[in-house]
mmCIF file as Biopython writes it, N, C-alpha, C and O atoms, coordinates in Angstrom:
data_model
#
loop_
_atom_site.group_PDB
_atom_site.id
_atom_site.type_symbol
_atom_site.label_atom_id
_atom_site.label_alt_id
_atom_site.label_comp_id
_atom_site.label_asym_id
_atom_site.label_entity_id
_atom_site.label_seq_id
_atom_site.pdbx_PDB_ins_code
_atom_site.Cartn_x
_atom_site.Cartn_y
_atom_site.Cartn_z
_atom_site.occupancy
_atom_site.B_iso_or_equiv
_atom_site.auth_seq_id
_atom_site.auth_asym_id
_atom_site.pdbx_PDB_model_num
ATOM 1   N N  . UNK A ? 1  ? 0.847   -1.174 0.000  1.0 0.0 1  A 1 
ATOM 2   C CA . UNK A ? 1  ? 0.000   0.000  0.000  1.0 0.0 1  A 1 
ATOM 3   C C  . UNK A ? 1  ? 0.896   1.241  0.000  1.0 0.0 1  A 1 
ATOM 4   O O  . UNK A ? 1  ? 1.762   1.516  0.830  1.0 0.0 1  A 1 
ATOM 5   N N  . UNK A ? 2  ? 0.618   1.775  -0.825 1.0 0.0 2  A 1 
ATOM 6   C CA . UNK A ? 2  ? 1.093   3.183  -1.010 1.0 0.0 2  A 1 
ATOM 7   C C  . UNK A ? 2  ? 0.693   4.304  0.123  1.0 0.0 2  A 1 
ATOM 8   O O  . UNK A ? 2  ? -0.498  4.437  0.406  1.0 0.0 2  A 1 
ATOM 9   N N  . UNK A ? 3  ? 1.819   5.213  0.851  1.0 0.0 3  A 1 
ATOM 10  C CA . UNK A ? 3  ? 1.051   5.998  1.828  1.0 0.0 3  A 1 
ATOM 11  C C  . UNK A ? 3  ? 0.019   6.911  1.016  1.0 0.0 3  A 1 
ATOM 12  O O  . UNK A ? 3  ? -1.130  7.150  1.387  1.0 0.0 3  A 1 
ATOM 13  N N  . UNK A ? 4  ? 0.633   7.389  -0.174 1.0 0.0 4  A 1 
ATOM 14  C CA . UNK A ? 4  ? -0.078  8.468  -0.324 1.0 0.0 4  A 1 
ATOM 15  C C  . UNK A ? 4  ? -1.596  8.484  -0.510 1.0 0.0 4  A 1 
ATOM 16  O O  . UNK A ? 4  ? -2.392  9.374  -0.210 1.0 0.0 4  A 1 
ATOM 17  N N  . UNK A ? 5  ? -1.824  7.219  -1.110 1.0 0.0 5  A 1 
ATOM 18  C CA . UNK A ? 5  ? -2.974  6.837  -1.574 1.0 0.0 5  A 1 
ATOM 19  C C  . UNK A ? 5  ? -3.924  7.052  -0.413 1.0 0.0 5  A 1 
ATOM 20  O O  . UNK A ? 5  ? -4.976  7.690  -0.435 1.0 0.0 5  A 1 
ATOM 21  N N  . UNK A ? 6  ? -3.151  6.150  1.013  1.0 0.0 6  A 1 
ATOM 22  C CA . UNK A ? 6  ? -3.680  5.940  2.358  1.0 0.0 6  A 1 
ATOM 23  C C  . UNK A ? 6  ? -4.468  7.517  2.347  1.0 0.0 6  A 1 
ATOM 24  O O  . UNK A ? 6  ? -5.654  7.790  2.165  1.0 0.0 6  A 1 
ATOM 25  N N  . UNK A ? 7  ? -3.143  8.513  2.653  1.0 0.0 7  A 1 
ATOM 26  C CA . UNK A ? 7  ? -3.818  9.777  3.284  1.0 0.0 7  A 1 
ATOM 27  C C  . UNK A ? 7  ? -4.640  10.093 2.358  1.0 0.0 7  A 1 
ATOM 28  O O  . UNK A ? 7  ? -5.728  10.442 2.816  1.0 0.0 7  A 1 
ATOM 29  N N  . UNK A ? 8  ? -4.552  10.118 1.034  1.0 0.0 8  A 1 
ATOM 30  C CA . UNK A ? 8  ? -5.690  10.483 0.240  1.0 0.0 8  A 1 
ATOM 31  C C  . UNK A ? 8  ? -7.663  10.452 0.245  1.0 0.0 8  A 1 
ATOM 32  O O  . UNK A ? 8  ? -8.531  11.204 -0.199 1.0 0.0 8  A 1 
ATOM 33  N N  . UNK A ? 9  ? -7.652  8.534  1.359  1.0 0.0 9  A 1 
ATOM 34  C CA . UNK A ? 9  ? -8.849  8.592  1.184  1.0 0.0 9  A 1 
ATOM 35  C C  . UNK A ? 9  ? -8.825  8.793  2.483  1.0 0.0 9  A 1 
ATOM 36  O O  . UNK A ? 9  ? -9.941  9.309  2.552  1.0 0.0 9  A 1 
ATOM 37  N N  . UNK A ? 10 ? -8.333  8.801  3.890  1.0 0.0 10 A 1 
ATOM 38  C CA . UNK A ? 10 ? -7.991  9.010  4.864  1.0 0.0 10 A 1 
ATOM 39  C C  . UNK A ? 10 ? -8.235  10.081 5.635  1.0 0.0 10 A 1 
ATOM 40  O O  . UNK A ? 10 ? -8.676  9.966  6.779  1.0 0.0 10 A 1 
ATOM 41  N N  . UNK A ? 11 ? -7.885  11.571 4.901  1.0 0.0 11 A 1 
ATOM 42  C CA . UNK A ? 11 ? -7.274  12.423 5.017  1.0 0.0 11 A 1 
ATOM 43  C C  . UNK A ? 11 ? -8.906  13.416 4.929  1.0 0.0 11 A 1 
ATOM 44  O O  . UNK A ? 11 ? -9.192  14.126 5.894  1.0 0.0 11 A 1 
ATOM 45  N N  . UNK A ? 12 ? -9.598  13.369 4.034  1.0 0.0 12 A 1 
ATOM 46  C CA . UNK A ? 12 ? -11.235 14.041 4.574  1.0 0.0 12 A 1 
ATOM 47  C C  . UNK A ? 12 ? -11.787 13.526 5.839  1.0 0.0 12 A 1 
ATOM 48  O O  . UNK A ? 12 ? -12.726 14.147 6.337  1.0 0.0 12 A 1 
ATOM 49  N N  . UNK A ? 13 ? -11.169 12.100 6.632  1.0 0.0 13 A 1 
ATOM 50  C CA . UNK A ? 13 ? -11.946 11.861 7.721  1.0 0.0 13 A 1 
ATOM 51  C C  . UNK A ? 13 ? -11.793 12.807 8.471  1.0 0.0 13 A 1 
ATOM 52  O O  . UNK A ? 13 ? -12.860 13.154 8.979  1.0 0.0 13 A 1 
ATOM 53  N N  . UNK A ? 14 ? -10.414 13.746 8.962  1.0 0.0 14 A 1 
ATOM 54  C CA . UNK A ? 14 ? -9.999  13.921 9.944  1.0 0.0 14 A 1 
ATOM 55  C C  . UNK A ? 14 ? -9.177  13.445 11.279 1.0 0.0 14 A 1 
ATOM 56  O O  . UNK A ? 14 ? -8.093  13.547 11.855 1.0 0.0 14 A 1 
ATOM 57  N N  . UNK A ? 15 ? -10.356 12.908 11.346 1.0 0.0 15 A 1 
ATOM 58  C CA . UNK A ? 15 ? -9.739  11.650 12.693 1.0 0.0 15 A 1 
ATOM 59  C C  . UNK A ? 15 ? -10.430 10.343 12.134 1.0 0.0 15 A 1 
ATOM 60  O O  . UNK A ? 15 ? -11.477 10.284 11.489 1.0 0.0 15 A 1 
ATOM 61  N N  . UNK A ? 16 ? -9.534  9.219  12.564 1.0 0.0 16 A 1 
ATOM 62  C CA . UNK A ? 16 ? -10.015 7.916  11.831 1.0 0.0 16 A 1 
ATOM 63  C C  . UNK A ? 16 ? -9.826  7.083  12.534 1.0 0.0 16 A 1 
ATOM 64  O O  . UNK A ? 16 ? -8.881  7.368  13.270 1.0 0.0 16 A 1 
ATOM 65  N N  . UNK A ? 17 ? -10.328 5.920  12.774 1.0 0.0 17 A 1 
ATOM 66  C CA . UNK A ? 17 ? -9.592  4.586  13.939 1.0 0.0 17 A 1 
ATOM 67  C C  . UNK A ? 17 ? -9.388  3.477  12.998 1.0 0.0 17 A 1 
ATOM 68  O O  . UNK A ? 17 ? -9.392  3.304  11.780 1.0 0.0 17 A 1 
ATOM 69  N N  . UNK A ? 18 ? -9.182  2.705  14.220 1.0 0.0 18 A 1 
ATOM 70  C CA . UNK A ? 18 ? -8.621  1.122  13.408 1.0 0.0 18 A 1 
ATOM 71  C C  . UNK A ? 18 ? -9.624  0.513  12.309 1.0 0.0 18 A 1 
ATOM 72  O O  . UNK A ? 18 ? -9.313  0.011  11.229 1.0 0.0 18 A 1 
ATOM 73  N N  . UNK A ? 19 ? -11.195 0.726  12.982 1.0 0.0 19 A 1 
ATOM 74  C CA . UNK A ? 19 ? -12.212 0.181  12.073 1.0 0.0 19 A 1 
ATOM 75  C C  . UNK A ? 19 ? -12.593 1.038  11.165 1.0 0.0 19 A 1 
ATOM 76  O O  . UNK A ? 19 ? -13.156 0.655  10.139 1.0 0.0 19 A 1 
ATOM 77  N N  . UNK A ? 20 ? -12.304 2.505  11.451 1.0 0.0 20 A 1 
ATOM 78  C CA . UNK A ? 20 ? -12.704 3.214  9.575  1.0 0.0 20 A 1 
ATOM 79  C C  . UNK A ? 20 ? -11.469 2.448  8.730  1.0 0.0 20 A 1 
ATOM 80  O O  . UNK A ? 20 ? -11.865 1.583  7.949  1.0 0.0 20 A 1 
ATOM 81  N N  . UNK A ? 21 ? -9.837  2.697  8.805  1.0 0.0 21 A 1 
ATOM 82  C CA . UNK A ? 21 ? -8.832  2.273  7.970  1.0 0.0 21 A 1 
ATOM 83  C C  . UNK A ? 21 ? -9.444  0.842  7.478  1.0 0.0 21 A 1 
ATOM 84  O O  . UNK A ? 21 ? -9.516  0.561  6.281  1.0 0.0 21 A 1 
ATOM 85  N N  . UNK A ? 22 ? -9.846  0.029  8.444  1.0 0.0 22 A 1 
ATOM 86  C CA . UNK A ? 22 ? -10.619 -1.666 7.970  1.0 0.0 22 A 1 
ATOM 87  C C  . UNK A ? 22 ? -11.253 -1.524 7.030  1.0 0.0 22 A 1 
ATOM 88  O O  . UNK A ? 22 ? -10.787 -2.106 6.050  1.0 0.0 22 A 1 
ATOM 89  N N  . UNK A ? 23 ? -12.527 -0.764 6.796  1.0 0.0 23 A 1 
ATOM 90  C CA . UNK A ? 23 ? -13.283 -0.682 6.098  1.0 0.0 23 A 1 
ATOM 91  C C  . UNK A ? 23 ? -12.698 -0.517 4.461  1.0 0.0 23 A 1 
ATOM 92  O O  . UNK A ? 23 ? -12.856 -1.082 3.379  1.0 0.0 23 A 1 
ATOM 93  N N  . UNK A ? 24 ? -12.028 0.482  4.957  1.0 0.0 24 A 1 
ATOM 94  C CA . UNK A ? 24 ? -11.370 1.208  3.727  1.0 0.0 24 A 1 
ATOM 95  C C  . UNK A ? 24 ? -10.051 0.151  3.187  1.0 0.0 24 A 1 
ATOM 96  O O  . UNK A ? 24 ? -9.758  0.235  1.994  1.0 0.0 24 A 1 
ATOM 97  N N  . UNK A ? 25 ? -9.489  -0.556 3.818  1.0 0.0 25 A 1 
ATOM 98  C CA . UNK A ? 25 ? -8.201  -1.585 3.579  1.0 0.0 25 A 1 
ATOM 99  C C  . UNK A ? 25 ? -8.449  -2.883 4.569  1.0 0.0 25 A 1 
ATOM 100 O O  . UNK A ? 25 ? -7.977  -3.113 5.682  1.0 0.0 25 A 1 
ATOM 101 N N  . UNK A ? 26 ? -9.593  -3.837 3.550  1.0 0.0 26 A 1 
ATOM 102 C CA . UNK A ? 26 ? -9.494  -4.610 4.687  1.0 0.0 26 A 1 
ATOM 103 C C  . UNK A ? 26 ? -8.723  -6.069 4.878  1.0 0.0 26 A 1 
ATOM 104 O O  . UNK A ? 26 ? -9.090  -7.225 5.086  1.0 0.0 26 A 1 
ATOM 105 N N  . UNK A ? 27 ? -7.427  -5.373 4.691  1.0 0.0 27 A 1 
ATOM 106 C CA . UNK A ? 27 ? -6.022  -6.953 4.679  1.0 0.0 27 A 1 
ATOM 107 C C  . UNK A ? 27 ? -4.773  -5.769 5.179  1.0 0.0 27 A 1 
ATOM 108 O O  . UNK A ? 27 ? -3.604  -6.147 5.096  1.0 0.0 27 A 1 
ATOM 109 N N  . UNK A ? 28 ? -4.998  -4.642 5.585  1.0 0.0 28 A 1 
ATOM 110 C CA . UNK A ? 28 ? -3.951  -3.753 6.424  1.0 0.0 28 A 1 
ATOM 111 C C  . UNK A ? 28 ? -3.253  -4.400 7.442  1.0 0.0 28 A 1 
ATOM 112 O O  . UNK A ? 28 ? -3.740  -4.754 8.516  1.0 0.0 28 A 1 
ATOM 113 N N  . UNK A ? 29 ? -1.856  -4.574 7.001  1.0 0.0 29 A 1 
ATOM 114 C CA . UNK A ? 29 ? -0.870  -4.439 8.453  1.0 0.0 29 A 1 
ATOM 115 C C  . UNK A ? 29 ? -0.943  -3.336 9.676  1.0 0.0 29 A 1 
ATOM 116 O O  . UNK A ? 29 ? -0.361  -2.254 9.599  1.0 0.0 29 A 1 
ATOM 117 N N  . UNK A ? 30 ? -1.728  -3.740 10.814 1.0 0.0 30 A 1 
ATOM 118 C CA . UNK A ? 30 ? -1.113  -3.219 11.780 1.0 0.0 30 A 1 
ATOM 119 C C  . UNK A ? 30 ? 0.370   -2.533 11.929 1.0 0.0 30 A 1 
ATOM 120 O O  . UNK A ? 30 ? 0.654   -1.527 12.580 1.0 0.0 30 A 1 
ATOM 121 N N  . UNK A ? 31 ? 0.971   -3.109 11.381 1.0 0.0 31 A 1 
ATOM 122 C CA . UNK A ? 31 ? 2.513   -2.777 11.909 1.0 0.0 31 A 1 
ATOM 123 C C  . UNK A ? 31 ? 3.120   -1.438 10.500 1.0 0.0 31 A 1 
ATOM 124 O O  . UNK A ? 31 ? 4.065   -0.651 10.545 1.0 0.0 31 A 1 
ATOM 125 N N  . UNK A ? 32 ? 2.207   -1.657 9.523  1.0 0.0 32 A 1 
ATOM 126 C CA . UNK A ? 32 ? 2.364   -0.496 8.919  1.0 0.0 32 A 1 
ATOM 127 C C  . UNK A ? 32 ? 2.434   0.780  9.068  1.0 0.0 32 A 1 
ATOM 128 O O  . UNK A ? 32 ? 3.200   1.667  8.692  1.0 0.0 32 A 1 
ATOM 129 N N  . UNK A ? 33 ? 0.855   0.668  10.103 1.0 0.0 33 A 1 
ATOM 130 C CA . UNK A ? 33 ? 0.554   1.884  10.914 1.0 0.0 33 A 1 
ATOM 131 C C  . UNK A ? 33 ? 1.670   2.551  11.256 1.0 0.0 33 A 1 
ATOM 132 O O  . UNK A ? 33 ? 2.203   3.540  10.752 1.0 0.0 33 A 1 
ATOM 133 N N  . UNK A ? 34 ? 2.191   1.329  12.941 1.0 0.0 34 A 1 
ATOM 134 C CA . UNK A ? 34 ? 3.165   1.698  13.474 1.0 0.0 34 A 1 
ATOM 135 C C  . UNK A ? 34 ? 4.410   2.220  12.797 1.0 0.0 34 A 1 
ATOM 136 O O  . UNK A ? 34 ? 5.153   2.972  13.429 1.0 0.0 34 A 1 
ATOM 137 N N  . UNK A ? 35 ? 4.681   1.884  11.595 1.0 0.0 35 A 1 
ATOM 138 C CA . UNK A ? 35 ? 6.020   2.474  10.527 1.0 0.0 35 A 1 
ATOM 139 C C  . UNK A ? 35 ? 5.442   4.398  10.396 1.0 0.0 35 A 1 
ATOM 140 O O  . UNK A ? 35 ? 6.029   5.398  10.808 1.0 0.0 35 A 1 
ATOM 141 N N  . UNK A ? 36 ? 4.152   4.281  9.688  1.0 0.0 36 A 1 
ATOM 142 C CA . UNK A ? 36 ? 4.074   5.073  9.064  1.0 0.0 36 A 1 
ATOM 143 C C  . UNK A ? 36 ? 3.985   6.136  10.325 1.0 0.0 36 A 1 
ATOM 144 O O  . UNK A ? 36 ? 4.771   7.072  10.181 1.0 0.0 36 A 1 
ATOM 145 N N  . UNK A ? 37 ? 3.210   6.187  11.503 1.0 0.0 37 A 1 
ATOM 146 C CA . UNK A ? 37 ? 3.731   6.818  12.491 1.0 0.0 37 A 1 
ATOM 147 C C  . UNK A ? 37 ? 4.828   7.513  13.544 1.0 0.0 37 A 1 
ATOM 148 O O  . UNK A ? 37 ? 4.849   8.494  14.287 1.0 0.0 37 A 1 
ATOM 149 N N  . UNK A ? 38 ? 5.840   6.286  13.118 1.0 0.0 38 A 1 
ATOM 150 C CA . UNK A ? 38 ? 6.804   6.343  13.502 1.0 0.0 38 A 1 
ATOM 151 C C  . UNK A ? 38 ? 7.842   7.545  12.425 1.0 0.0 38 A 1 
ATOM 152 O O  . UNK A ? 38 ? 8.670   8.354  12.842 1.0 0.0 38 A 1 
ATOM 153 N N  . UNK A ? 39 ? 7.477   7.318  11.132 1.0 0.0 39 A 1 
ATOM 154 C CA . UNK A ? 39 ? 8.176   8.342  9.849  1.0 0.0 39 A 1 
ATOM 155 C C  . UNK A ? 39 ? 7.523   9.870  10.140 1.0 0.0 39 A 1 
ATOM 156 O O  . UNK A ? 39 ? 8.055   10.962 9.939  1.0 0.0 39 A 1 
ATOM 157 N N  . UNK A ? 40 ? 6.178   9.570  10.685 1.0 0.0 40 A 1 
ATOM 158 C CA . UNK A ? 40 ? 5.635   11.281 10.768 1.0 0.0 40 A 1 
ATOM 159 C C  . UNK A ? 40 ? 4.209   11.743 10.465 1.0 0.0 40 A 1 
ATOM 160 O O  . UNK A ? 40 ? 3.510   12.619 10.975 1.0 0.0 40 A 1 
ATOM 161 N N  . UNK A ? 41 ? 3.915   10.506 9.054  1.0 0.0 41 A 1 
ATOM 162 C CA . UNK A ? 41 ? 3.062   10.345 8.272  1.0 0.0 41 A 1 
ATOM 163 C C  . UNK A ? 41 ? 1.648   10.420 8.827  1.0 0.0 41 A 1 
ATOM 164 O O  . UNK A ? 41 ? 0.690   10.899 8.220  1.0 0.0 41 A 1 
ATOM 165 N N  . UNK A ? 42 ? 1.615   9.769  10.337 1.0 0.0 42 A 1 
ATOM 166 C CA . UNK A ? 42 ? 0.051   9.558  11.130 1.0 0.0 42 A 1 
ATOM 167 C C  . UNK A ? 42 ? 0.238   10.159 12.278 1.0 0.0 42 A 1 
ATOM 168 O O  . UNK A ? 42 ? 1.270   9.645  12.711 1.0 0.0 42 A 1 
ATOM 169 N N  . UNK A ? 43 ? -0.160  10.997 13.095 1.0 0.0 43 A 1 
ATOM 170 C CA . UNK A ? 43 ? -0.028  10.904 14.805 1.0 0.0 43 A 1 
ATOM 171 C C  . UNK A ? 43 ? -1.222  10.410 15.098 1.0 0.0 43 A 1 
ATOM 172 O O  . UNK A ? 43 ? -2.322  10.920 14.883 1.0 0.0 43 A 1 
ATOM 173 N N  . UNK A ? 44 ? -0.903  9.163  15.712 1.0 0.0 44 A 1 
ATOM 174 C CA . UNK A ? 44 ? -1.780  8.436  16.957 1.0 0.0 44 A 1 
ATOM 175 C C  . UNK A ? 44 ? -2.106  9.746  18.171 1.0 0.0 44 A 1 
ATOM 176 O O  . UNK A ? 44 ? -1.276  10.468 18.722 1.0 0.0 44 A 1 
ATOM 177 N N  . UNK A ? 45 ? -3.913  9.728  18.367 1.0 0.0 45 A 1 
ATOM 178 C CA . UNK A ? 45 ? -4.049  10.519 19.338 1.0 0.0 45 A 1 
ATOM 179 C C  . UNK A ? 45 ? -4.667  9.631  20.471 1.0 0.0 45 A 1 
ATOM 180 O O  . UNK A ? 45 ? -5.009  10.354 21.406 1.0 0.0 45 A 1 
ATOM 181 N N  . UNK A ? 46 ? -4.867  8.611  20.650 1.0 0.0 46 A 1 
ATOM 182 C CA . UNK A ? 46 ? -5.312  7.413  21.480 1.0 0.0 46 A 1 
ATOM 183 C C  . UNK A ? 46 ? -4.830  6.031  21.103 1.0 0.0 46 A 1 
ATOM 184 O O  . UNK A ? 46 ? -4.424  5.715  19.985 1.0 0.0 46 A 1 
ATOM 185 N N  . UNK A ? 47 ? -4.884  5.558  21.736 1.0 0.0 47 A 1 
ATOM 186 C CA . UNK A ? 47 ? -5.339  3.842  21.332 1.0 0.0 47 A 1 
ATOM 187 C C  . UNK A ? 47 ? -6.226  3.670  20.301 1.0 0.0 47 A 1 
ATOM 188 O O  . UNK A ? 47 ? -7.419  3.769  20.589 1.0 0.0 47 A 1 
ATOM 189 N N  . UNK A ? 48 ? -5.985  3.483  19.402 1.0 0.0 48 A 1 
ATOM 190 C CA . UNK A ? 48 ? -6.635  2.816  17.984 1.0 0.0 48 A 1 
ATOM 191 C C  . UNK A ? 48 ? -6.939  4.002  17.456 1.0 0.0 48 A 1 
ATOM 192 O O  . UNK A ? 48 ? -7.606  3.836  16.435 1.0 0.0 48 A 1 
ATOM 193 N N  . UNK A ? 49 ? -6.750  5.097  17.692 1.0 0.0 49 A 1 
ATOM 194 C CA . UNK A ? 49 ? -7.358  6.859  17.203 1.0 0.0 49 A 1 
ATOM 195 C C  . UNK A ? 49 ? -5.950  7.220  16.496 1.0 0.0 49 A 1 
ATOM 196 O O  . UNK A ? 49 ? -4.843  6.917  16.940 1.0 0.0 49 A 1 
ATOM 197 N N  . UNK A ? 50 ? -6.282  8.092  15.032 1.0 0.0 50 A 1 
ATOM 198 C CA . UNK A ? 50 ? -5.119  8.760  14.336 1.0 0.0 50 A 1 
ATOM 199 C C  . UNK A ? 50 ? -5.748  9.511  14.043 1.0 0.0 50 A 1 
ATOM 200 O O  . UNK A ? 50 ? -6.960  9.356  14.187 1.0 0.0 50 A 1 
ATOM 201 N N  . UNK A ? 51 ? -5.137  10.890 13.396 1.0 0.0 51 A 1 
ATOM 202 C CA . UNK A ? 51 ? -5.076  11.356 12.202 1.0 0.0 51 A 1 
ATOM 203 C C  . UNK A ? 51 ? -4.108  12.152 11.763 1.0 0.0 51 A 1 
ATOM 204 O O  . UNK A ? 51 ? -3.037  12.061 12.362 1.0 0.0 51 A 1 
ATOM 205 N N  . UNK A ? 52 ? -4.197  13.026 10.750 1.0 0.0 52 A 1 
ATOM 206 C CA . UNK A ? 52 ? -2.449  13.040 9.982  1.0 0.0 52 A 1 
ATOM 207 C C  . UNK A ? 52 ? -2.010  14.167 10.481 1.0 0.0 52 A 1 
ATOM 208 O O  . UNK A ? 52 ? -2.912  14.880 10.921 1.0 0.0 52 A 1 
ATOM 209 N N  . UNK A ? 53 ? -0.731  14.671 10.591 1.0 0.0 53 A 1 
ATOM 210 C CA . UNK A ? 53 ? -0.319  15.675 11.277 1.0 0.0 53 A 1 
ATOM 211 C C  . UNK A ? 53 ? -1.045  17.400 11.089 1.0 0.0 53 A 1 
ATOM 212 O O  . UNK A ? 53 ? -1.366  18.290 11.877 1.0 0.0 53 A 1 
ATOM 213 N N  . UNK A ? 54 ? -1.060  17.249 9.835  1.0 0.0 54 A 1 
ATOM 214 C CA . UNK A ? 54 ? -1.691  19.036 9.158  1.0 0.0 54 A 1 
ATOM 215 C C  . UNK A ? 54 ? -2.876  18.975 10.129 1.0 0.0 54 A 1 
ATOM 216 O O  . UNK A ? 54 ? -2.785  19.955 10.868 1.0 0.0 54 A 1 
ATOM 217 N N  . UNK A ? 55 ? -3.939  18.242 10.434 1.0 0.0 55 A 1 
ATOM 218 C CA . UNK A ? 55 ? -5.133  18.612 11.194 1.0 0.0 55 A 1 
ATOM 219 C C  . UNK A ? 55 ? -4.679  18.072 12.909 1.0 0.0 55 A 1 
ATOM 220 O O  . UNK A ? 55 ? -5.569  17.916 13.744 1.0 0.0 55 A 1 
ATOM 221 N N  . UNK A ? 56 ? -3.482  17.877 13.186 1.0 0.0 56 A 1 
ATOM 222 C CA . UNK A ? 56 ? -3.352  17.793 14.723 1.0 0.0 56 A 1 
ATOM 223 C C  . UNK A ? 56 ? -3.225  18.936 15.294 1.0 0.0 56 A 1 
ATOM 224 O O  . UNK A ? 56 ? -3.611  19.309 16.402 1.0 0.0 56 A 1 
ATOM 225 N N  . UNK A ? 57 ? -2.384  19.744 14.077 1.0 0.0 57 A 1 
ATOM 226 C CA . UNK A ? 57 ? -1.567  20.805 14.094 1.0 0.0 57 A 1 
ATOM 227 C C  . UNK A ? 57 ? -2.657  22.560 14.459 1.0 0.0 57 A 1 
ATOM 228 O O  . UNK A ? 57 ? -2.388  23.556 15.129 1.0 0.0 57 A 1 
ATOM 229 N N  . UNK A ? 58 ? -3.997  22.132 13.533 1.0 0.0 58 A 1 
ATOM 230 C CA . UNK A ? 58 ? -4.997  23.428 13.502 1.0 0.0 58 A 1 
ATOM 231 C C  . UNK A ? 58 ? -5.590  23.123 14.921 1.0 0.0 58 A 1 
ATOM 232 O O  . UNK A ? 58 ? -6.067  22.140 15.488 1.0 0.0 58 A 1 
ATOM 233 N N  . UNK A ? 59 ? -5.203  25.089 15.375 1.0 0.0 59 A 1 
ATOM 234 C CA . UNK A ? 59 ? -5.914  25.048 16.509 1.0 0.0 59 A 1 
ATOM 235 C C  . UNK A ? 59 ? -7.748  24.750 16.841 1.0 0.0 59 A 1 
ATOM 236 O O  . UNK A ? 59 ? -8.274  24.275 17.848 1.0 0.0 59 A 1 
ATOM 237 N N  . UNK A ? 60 ? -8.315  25.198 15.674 1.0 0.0 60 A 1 
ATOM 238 C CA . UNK A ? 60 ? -9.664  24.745 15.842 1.0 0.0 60 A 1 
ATOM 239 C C  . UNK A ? 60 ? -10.034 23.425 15.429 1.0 0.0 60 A 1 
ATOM 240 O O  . UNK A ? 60 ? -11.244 23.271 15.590 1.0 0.0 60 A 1 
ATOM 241 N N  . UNK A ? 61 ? -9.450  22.380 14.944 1.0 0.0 61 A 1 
ATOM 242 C CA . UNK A ? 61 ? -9.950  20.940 14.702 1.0 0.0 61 A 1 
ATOM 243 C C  . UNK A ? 61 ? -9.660  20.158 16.642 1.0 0.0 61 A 1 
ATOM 244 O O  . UNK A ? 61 ? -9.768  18.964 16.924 1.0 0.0 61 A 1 
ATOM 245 N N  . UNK A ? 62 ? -9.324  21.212 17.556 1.0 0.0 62 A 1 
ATOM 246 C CA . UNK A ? 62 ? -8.327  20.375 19.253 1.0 0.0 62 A 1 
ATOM 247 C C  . UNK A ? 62 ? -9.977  19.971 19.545 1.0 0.0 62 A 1 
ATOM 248 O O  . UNK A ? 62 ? -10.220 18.802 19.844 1.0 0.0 62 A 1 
ATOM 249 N N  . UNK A ? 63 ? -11.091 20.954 19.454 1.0 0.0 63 A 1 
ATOM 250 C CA . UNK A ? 63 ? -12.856 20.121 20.026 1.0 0.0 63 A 1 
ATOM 251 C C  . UNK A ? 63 ? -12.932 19.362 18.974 1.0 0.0 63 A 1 
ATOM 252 O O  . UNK A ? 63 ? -13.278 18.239 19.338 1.0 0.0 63 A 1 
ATOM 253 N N  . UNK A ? 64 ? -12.826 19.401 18.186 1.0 0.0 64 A 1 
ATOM 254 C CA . UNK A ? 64 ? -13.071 18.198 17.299 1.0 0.0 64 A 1 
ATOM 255 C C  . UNK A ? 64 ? -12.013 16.847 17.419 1.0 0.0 64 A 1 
ATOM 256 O O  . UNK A ? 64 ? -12.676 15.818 17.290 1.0 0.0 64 A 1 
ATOM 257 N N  . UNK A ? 65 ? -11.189 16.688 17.538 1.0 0.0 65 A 1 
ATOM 258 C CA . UNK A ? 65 ? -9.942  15.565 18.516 1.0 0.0 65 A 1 
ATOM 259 C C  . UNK A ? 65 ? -11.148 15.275 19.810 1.0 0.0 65 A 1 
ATOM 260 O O  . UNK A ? 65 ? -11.628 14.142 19.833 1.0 0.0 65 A 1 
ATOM 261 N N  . UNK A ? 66 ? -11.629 16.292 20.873 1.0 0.0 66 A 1 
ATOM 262 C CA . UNK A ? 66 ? -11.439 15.882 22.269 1.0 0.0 66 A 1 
ATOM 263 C C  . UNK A ? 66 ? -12.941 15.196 22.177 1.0 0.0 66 A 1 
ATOM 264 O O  . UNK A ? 66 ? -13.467 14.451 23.004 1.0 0.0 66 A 1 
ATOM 265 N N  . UNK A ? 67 ? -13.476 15.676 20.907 1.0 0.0 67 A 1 
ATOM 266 C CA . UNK A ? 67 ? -14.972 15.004 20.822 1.0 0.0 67 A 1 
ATOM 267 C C  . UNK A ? 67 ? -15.150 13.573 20.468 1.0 0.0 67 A 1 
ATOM 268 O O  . UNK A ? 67 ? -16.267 13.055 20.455 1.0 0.0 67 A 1 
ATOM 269 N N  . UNK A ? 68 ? -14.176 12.999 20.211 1.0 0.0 68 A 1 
ATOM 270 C CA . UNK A ? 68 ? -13.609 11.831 19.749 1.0 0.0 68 A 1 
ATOM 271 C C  . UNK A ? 68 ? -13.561 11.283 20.526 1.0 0.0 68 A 1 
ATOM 272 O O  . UNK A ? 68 ? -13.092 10.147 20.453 1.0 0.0 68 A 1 
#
């Protein structure tokens, strides 16, 4: 799987968990995640909760994170 593709359909959620990415990729490595997180690509904001850095980053999407 290509990241870019990932954030592409990914990336209108906002915030996404383990079972939206399922839906959307459903034979995903777990441990991909963990790569692609680890490069920069995702910040994990919980346990099973991501989304990509540009919207961690905007101060008005933080109620939309804590509503999560």
């Amino acid at each position: 799987m290509i990241v870019m593709d990932f954030i592409d359909k990914v990336g209108p959620l906002g915030i996404f968990s383990i079972a939206d990415i399922e839906l959307l990729y459903p034979n995903i490595n777990k441990r991909r995640l963990f790569e692609w997180k680890k490069k920069g690509y995702i910040v994990m904001i919980r346990n099973e909760w991501y989304c990509l850095p540009e919207f961690f980053e905007e101060s008005s999407n933080v109620l939309i994170i804590c509503n999560r």
